[in-house]
N, C-alpha and C positions, 0 to 999 in steps of 0.2 A: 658116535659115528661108526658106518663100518663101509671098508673098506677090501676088493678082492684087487689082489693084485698079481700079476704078469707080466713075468722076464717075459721081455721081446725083444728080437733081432730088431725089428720094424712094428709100427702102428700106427694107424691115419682113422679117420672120422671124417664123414660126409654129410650132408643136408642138402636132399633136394638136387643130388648127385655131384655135387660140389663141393671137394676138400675145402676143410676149414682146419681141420689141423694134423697133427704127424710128426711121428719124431723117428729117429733112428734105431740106435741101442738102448736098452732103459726101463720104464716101465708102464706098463696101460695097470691105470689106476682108476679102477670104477665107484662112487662114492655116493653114498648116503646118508643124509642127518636122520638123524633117529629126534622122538620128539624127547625136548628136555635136552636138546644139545645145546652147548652154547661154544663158544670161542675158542674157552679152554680145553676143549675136546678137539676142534681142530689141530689148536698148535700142537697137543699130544702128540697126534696120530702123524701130521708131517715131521716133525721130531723123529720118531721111530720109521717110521718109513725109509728116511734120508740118510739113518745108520744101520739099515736092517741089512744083513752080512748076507745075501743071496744071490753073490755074483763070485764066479770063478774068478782063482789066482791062478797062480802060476804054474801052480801044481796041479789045478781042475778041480779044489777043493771051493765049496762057496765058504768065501771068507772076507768078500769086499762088499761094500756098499755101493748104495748109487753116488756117493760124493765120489767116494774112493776110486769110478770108472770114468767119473764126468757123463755117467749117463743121464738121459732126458725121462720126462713124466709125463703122459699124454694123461689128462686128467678128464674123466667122462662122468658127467651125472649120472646117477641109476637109481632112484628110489625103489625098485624092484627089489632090491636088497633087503628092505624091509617085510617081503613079502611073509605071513602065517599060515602054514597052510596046515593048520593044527587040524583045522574042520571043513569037509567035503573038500572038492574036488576046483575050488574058485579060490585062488589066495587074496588076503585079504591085508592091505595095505593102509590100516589105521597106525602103527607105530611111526609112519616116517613122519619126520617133521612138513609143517605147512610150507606150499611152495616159495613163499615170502622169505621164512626163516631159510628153508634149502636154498635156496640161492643164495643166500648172502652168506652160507658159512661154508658153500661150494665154491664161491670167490673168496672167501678172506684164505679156506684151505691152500689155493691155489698162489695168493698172495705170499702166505707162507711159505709156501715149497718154494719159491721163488726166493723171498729173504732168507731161505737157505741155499744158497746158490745150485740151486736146481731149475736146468732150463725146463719150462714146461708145455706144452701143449693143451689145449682144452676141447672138449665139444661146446656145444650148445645147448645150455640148462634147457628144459624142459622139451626138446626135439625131438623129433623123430629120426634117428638118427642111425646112419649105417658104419659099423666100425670092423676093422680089417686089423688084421696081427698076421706077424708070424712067430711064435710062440719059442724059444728058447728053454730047451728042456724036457718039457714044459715044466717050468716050474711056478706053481698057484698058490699063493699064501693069504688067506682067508684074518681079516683083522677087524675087530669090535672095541672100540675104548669102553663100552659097559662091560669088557668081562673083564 
């Protein structure tokens, strides 16, 4: 699975001009199954996510988690992640998983995050979808369970 993710003050998600999710401090988490993903790749990645040390103490050093702030996860599909753009100028979207299997290991993902007591927020698999931050930092941390 890979996943990019952003410290954010704020993050919301639209469809059709109508908030469907949002959270406050925490993190806009964009996500794609890659094919050959299964379960155990989700729980990986919420796992590491949930103790990934990229939030200020006290000192202004990132040295806290999302548990550790009680910050929220706004969780957005993006199969664009998977995007190859090894050849010409058109990226080419054969590695992600089929939309069947991405949805279901974009809800068990999010299930997860949640069994780890991380409040979360979602979009709407397969939407068209308009999403707003304000970016903290900014800090972007780029995360693949195949590497």
């Amino acid at each position: 699975m890979r996943a990019l993710l952003q410290r954010v003050h704020s993050a919301s998600v639209s469809v059709d001009g109508e908030t469907i999710g949002q959270i406050g401090p925490g993190l806009l988490i964009l996500l794609c199954a890659m094919q050959g993903d299964t379960e155990a790749e989700a729980d990986s990645l919420a796992a590491k996510i949930s103790k990934l040390r990229i939030f200020k103490d006290s000192a202004g050093k990132m040295n806290l988690s999302l548990k550790d702030t009680n910050g929220a996860a706004l969780i957005v599909s993006q199969f664009t992640l998977a995007a190859d753009t090894s050849r010409g100028n058109r990226p080419g979207f054969s590695t992600a998983a089929a939309p069947d299997t991405g949805r279901h290991l974009y809800e068990y993902f999010t299930e997860q995050m949640r069994n780890l007591g991380i409040t979360t927020a979602n979009g709407q698999f397969g939407a068209d979808m308009d999403v707003s931050l304000t970016n903290a930092g900014p800090v972007t941390i780029w995360l693949d369970t195949a590497g």
